[in-house]
C-alpha positions as CSV (number, residue, x, y, z in Angstrom):
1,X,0.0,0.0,0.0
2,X,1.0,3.5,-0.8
3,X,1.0,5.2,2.8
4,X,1.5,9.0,4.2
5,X,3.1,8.5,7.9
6,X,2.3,11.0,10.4
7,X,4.1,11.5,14.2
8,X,6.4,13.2,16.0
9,X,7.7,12.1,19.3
10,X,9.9,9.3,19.6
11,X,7.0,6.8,20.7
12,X,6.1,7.1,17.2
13,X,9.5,6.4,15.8
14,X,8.8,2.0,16.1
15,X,5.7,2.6,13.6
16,X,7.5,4.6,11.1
17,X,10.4,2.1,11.0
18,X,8.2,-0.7,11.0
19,X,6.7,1.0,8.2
20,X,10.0,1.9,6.6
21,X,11.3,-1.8,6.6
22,X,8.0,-3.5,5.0
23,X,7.0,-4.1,1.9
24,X,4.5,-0.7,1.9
25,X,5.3,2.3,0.3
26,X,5.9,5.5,2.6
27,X,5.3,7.9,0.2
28,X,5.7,10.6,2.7
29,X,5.9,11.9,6.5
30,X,4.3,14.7,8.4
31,X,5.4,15.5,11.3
32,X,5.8,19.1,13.6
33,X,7.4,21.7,13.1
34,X,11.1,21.6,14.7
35,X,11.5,23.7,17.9
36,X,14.2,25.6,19.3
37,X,16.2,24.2,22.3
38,X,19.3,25.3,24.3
39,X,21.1,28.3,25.1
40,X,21.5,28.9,21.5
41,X,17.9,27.9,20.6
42,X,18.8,26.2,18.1
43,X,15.9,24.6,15.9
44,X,15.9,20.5,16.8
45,X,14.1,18.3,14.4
46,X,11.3,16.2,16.2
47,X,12.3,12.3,16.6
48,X,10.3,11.3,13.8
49,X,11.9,13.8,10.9
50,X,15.0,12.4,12.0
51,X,14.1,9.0,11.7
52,X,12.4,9.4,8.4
53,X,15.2,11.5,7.2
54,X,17.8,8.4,7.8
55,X,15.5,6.2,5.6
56,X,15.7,9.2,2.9
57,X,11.9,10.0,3.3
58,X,10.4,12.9,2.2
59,X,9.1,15.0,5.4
60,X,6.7,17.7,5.3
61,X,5.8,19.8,8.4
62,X,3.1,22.4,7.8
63,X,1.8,24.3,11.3
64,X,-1.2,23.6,11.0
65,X,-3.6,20.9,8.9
66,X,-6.5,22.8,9.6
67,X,-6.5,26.3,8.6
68,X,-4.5,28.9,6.4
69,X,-2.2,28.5,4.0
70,X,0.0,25.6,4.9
71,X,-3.3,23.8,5.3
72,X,-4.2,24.4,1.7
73,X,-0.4,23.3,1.0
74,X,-0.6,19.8,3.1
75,X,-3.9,19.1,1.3
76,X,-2.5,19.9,-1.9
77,X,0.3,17.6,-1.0
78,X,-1.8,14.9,-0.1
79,X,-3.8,14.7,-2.8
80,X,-1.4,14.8,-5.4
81,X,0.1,11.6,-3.7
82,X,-3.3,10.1,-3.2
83,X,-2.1,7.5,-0.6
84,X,-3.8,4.0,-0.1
85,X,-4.1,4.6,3.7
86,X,-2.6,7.5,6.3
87,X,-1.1,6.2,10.0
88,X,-0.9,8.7,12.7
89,X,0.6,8.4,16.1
90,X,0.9,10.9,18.2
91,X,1.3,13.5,15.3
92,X,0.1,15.8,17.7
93,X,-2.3,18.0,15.4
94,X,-6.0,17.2,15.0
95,X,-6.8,15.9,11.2
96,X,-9.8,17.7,9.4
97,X,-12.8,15.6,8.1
98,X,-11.1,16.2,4.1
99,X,-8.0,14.4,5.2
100,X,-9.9,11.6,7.1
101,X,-11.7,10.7,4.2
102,X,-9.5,11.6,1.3
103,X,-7.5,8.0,1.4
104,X,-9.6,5.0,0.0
105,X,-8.8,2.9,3.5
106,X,-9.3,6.8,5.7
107,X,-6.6,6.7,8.7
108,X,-5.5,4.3,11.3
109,X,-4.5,5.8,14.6
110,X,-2.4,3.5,16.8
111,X,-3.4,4.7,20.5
112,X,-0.9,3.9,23.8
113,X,-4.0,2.3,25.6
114,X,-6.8,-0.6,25.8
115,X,-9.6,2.0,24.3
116,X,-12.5,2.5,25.0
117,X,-10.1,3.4,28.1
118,X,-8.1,6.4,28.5
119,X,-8.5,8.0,25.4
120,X,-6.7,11.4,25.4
121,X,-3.0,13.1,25.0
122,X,-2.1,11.2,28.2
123,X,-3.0,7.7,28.5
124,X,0.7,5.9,29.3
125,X,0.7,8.6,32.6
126,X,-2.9,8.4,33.9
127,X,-2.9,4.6,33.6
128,X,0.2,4.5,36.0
129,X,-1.3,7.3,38.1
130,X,-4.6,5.6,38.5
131,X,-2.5,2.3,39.6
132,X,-4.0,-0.1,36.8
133,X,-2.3,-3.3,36.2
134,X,-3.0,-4.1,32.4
135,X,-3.3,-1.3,29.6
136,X,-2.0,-1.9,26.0
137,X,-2.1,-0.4,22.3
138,X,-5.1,-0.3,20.0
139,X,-5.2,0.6,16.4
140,X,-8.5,2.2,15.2
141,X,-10.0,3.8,12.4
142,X,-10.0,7.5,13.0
143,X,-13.2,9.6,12.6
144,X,-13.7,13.4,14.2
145,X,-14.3,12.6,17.9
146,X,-11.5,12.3,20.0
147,X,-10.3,8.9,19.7
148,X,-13.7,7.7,19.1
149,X,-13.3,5.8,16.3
150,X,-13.7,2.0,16.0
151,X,-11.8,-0.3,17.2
152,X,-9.5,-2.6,15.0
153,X,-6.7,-4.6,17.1
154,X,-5.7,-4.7,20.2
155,X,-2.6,-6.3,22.5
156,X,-2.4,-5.6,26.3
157,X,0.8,-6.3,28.2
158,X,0.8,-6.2,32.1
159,X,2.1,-3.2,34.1
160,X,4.3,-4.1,36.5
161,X,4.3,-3.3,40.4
162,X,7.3,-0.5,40.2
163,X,7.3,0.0,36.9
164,X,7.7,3.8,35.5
165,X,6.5,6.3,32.8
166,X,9.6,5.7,30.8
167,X,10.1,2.1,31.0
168,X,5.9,1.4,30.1
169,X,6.4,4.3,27.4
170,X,9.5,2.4,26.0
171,X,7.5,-1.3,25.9
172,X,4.4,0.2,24.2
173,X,6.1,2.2,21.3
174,X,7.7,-1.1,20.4
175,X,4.5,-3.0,20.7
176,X,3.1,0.0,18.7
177,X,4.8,-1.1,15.9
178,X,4.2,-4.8,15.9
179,X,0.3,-3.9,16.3
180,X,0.7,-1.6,13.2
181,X,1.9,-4.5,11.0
182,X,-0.8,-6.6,12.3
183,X,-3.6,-4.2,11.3
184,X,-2.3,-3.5,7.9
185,X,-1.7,-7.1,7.1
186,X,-5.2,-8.1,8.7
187,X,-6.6,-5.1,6.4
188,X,-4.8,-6.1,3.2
189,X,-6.1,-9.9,4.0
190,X,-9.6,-8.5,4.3
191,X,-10.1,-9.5,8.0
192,X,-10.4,-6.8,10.2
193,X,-13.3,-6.6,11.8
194,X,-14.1,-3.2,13.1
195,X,-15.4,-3.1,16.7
196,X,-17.8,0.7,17.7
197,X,-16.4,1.8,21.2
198,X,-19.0,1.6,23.8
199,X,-18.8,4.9,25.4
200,X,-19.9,4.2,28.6
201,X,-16.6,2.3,29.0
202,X,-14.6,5.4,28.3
203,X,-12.6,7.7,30.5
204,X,-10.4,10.6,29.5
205,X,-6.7,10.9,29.9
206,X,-6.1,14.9,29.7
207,X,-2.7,16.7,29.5
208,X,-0.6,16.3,32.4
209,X,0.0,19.7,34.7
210,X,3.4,20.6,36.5
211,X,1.4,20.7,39.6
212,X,0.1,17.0,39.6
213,X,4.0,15.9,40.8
214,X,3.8,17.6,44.0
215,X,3.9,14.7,46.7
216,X,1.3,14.9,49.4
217,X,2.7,12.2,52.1
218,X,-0.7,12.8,54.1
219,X,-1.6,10.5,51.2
220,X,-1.9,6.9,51.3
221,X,1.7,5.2,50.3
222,X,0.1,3.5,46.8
223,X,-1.4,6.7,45.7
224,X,2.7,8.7,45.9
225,X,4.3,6.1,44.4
226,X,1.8,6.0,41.8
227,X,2.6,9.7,41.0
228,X,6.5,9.0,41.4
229,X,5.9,6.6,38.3
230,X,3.3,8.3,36.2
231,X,4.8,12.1,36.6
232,X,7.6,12.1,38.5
233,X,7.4,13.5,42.2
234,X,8.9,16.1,43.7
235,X,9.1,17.6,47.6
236,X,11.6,19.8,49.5
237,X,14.4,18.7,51.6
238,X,15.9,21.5,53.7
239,X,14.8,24.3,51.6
240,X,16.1,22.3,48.0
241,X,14.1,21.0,45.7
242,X,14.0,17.1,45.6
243,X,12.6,14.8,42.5
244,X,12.0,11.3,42.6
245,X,11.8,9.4,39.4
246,X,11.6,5.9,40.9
247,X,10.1,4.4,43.9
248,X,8.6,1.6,46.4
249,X,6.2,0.7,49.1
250,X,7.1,-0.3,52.5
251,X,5.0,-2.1,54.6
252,X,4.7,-1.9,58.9
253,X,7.9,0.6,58.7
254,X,5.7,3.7,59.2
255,X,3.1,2.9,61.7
256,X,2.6,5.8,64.3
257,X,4.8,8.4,62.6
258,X,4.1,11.5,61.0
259,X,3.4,11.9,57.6
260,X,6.8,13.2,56.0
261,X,9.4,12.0,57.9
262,X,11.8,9.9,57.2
263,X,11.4,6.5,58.9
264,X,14.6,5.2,57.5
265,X,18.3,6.5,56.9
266,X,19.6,3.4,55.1
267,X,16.3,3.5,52.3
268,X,15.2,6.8,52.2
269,X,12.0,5.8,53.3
270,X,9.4,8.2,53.9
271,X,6.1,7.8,55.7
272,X,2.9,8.2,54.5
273,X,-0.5,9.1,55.6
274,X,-1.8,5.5,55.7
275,X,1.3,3.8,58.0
276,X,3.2,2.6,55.3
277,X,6.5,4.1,53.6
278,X,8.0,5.0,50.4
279,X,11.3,4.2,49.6
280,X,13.3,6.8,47.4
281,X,14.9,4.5,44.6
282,X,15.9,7.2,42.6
283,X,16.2,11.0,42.8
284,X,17.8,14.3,42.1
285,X,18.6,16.9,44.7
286,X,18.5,20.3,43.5
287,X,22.2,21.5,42.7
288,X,23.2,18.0,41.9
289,X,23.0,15.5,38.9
290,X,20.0,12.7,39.2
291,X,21.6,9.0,40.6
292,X,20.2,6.2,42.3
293,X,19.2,7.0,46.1
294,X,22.3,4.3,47.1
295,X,25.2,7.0,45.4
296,X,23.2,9.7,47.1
297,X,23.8,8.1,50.5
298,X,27.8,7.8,50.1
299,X,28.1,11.5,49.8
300,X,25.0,12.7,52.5
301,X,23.9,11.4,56.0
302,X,20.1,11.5,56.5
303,X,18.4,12.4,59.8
304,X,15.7,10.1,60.7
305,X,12.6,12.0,61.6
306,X,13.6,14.7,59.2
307,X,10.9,16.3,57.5
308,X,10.6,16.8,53.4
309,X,8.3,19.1,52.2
């Protein structure tokens, strides 16, 4: 099939080179605009131009596909290529009805969750936040609700017990890619079988705010280490800013104390507002370079009833 590619974060990057490496013809990729980054703000090409770039695709990165006159341009463009079939995942721009049902098979969206579920620009963070144990990708055909459209294929994998943000976000863009092939094989084949969403079953999984990582330890242990995976928490330890990117519960190590001390010198464990404690795995101190909680220790002696926050 003659296909138009369209992503931009490196979650997408699997689906382009799974793409790139079959026997389908990527006739071209949209992507967004590069941005300017550093001191120098230099413009940086998104993940996906610089993957499509190293297969010598041709990349196309209008501001907007739904008004003015790069819109009229990306139309133009798409219609003289007339493709078989457009992917998108996580392009990051809303397609207009005229795109959706230019190409003869419309547009597949591959979606980082078990939809009706979590549909939304967040679904890899609110799944972790909202301590589920199973999520998944789902292809779908796209329509003009908001990841409303039907349902094609989809593989779940398990979520494990400490697992992070980055580490679910790096499984499912790989399996993002392998449910890709199977859609377009299955369509090809003549055997996909569209499901409808049932709405009912839905729930929304909206942009993550800077504020969300603040860590509450009035809260119950499961619900901070939950936002220590989905987010990424942060508190205050004598006046300095302190992130945590990885955590883990402790049971009976908290009972009777109050809520933001730490319980434990040896595991930077903190207590929390239910009796239990959360171990620091892995932080950064304001001032200092991010490192696992055990090279943190050599350098700093921690006071046990100290308060964070």
């Amino acid at each position: 099939m003659r296909i138009v590619f369209m992503g931009t974060p490196d979650f997408a990057v699997p689906c382009l080179r799974a793409l790139a490496e079959s026997s389908h013809e990527v006739a071209a990729v949209f992507t967004q605009p590069d941005k300017p980054k550093g001191r120098g703000y230099k413009l940086i090409p998104t993940p996906v131009k610089a993957a499509a770039e190293g297969y010598g695709l041709k990349v196309y990165q209008p501001l907007s596909l739904r008004k003015g006159e790069d819109a009229e341009e990306a139309m133009q463009i798409l219609k003289d290529i007339a493709p078989n079939l457009i992917v998108v995942t996580a392009y990051g721009q809303i397609l207009p009805k005229e795109i959706l049902e230019l190409p003869e098979h419309g547009c597949i969206n591959i979606h980082a969750s078990l939809l009706p579920r979590y549909r939304g620009a967040a679904p890899i963070n609110w799944v972790l936040l909202n301590g589920e144990r199973e999520t998944g990708v789902t292809s779908m055909q796209m329509s003009e609700g908001l990841d409303t459209g039907d349902m094609l294929i989809s593989r779940s994998v398990e979520i494990g017990e400490n697992e992070t943000y980055q580490e679910l976000y790096g499984r499912l863009s790989q399996l993002g890619g392998e449910v890709l092939l199977e859609t377009l094989d299955a369509l090809e084949k003549g055997q996909l079988r569209p499901v409808p969403q049932d709405d009912e079953q839905s729930c929304y999984s909206p942009m993550i705010r800077k504020e969300m990582s603040a860590l509450d330890f009035t809260q119950p242990a499961e619900k901070l280490h939950n936002t220590i995976r989905g987010v990424t928490g942060f508190t205050t330890m004598n006046g300095k800013r302190l992130k945590v990117f990885r955590s883990e519960i402790l049971d009976d190590i908290a009972k009777g104390c109050e809520p933001g001390t730490i319980v434990d010198t040896d595991l930077f464990a903190v207590a929390c507002g239910d009796g239990r404690a959360v171990a620091f795995r892995e932080i950064q101190l304001e001032g200092s370079k991010r490192m696992d909680t055990a090279d943190f220790l050599r350098g700093r002696r921690l006071t046990k009833g100290e308060k964070l926050g």
